[in-house]
C-alpha positions in Angstrom: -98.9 183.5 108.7 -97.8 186.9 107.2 -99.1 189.0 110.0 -97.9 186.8 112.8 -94.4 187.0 111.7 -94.5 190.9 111.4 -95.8 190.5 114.8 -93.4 188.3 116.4 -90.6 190.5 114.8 -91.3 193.1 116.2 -91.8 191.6 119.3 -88.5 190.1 119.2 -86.8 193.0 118.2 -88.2 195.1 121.3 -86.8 192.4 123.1 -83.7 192.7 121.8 -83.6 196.3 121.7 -84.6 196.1 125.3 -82.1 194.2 127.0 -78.9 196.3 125.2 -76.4 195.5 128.0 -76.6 191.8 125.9 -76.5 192.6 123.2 -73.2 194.5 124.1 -72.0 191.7 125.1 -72.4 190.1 122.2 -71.6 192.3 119.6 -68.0 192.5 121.7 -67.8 188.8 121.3 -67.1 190.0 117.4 -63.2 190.4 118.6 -63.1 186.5 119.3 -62.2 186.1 115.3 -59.8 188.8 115.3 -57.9 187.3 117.8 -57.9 184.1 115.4 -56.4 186.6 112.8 -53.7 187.9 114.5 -52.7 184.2 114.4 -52.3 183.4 111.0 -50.8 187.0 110.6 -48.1 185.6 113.2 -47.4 182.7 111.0 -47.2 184.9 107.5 -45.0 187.7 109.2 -43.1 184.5 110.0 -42.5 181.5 107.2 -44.6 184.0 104.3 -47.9 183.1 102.9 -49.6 180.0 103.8 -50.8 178.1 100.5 -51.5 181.6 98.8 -53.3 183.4 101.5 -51.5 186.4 102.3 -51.9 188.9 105.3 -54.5 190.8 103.0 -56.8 187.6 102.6 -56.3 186.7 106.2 -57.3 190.5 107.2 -60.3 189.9 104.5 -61.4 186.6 105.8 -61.6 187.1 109.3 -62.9 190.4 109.2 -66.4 189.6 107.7 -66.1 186.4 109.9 -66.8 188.5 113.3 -69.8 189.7 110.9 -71.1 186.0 109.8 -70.8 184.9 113.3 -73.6 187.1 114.3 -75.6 186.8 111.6 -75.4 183.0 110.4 -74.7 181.0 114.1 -77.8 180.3 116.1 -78.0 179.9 119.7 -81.4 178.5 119.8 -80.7 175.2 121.2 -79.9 176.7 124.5 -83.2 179.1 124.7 -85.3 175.7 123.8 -83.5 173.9 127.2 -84.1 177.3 129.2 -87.9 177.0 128.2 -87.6 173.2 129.0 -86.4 174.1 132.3 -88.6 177.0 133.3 -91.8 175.9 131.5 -91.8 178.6 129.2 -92.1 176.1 126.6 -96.0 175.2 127.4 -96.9 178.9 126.6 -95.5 178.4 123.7 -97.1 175.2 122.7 -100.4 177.6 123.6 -100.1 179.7 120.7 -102.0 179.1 117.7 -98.4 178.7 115.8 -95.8 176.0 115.4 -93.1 177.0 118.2 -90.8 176.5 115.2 -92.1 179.6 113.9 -91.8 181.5 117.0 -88.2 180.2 117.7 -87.4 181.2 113.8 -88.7 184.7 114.2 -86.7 185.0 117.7 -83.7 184.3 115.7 -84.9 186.9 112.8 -85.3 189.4 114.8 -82.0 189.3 117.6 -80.0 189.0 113.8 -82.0 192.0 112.2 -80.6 194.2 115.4 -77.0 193.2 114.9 -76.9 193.5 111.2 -77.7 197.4 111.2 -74.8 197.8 113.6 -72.2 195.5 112.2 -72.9 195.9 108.3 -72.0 199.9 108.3 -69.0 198.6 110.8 -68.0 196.4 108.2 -68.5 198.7 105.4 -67.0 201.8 106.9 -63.5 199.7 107.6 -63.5 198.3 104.3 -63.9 201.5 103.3 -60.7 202.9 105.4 -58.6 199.9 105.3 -56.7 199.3 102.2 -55.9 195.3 103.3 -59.3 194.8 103.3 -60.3 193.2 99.5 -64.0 192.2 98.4 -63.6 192.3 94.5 -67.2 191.1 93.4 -69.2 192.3 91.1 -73.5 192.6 92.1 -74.3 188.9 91.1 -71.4 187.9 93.9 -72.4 190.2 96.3 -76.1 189.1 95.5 -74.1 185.2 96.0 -72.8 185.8 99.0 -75.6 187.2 100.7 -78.0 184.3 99.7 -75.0 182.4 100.7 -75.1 183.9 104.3 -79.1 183.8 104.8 -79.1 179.8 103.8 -76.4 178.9 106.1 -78.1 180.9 108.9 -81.6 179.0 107.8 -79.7 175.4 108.0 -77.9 176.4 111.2 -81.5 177.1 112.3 -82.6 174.2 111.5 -79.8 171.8 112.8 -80.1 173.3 116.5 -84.1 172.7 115.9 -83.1 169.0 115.3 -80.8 168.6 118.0 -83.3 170.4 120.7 -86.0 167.8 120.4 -83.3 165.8 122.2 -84.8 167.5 124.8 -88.0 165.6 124.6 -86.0 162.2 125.8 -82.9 163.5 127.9 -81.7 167.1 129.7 -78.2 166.5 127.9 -79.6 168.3 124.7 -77.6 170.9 124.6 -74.5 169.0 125.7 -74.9 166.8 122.5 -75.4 169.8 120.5 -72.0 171.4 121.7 -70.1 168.5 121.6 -71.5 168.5 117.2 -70.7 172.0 117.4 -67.1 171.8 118.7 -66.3 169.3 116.0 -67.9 171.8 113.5 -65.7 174.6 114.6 -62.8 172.9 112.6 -64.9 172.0 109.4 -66.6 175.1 109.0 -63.4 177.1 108.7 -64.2 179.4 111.6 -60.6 178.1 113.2 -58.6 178.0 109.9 -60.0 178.7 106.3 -60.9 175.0 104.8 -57.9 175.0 102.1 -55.5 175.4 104.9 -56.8 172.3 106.6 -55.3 168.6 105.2 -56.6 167.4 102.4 -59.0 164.9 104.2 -60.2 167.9 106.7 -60.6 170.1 103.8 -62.6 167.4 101.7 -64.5 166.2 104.4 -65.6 169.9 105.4 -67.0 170.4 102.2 -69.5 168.2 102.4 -70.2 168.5 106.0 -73.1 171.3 107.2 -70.6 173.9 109.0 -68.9 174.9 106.6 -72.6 176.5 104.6 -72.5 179.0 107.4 -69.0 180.2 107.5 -66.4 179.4 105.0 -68.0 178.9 102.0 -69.8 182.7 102.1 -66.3 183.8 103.0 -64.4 182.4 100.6 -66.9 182.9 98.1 -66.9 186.8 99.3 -63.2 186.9 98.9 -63.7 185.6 95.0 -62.1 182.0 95.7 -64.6 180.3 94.0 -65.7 178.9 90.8 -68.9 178.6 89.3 -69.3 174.9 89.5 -68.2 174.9 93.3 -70.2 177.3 94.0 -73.3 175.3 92.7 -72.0 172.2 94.4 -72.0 174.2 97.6 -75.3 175.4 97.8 -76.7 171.9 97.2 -75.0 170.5 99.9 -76.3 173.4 101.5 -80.2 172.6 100.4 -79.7 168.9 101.3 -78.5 169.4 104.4 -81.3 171.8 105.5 -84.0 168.8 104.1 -82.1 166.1 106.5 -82.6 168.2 109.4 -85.9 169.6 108.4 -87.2 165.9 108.3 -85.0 165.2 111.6 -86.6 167.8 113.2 -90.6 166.9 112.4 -89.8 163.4 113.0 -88.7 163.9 116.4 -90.7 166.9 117.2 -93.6 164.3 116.6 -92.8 161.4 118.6 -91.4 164.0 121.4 -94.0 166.3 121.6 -96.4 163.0 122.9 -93.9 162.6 125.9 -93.5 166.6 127.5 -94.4 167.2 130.6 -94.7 170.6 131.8 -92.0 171.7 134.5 -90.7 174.7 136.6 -93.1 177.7 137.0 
């Protein structure tokens, strides 16, 4: 298992490496949360701080947002339709390995590429920009990190569960947007959570989304205490067991009904 994900790494990372005008793309993509920013910067220049965020923690928050976007959201939902469609999927289903594993490394490996251009990014404007504040210490940085690599493995996960959809209907990916778009507002990729009303906020908390974005956020900008950040990766672990079962359980009453198509 070892040396077939060192394999597919590199394999993927080629890939990635490969096709550069993409990944362009979709590094620029990184302004989309900047653009949110100048938005709440609006409203402070305007009425003042907004429940005790300032423009600093704004600046802060959305900042290493355009980074977690790379590294934690997974588009893997829409590549599992694509090989639906073009029949890609059977080679996979060729391989001596679980196609979960090869979608997983896929994911690995396009993330890998990103994070050695964004961190330094990241780093070097911290660096240079005195609005920008990460006070942690190691064991938060060390937090926040483990924070960032279990939301990206749930988010993993919950598009695996939603693309064996596919097995039963060609509106998997439909579904999975329509999920998505509702997570956009608990996840506190639109606003941070305590900005939300109370219900939003509470309910966000104990929703999925919010694993992959604003709880490594506002546990990177030191908003956190010890005993929510303990709740937070539990909901965290039991959210990636619901969809881990999800996903087998469909993945093995699906797999029975594909039929190979395109060419």
């Amino acid at each position: 298992m070892i040396a077939a994900y060192k394999a597919l790494l590199r394999a993927h990372i080629g890939i990635g490496l490969a096709y550069r005008t993409r990944l362009t793309v979709w590094v620029l993509t990184s302004l989309f949360p900047l653009l949110l920013m100048s938005v709440w910067l609006a409203v402070v220049d305007e009425v003042g701080p907004a429940n005790g965020w300032d423009r600093s923690d704004f600046i802060s928050y959305y900042a290493a947002a355009a980074l977690l976007w790379h590294t934690t959201t997974s588009f893997l939902i829409w590549t599992w339709d694509s090989d639906f469609r073009s029949g890609d999927f059977s080679f996979k289903l060729l391989k001596p390995l679980d196609p979960f594993h090869q979608y997983l490394t896929q994911e690995f490996g396009f993330r890998a590429i990103v994070i050695v251009i964004l961190v330094p990014l990241l780093v070097g404007i911290t660096l240079l920009v005195p609005a920008l504040h990460y006070e942690l210490d190691l064991l938060g940085w060390a937090l926040t990190v483990f924070a960032g690599l279990t939301g990206f493995l749930l988010n993993v996960v919950m598009a695996m569960a939603f693309a064996t959809i596919a097995f039963w209907t060609t509106q998997a990916g439909n579904i999975y947007s329509l999920w998505w778009g509702m997570g956009a507002f608990l996840s506190g990729w639109v606003a941070p959570l305590p900005l939300m009303p109370p219900i939003v906020e509470a309910t966000g908390r104990w929703m999925p989304f919010r694993s992959s974005m604003g709880f490594p956020l506002e546990l990177l900008l030191g908003r956190l205490d010890g005993a929510e950040i303990a709740r937070s990766f539990a909901v965290t672990a039991g959210w990636i067991g619901i969809f881990l079962l999800l996903y087998r359980l469909s993945w093995r009453r699906g797999i029975h009904r594909y039929q190979a198509v395109g060419g």
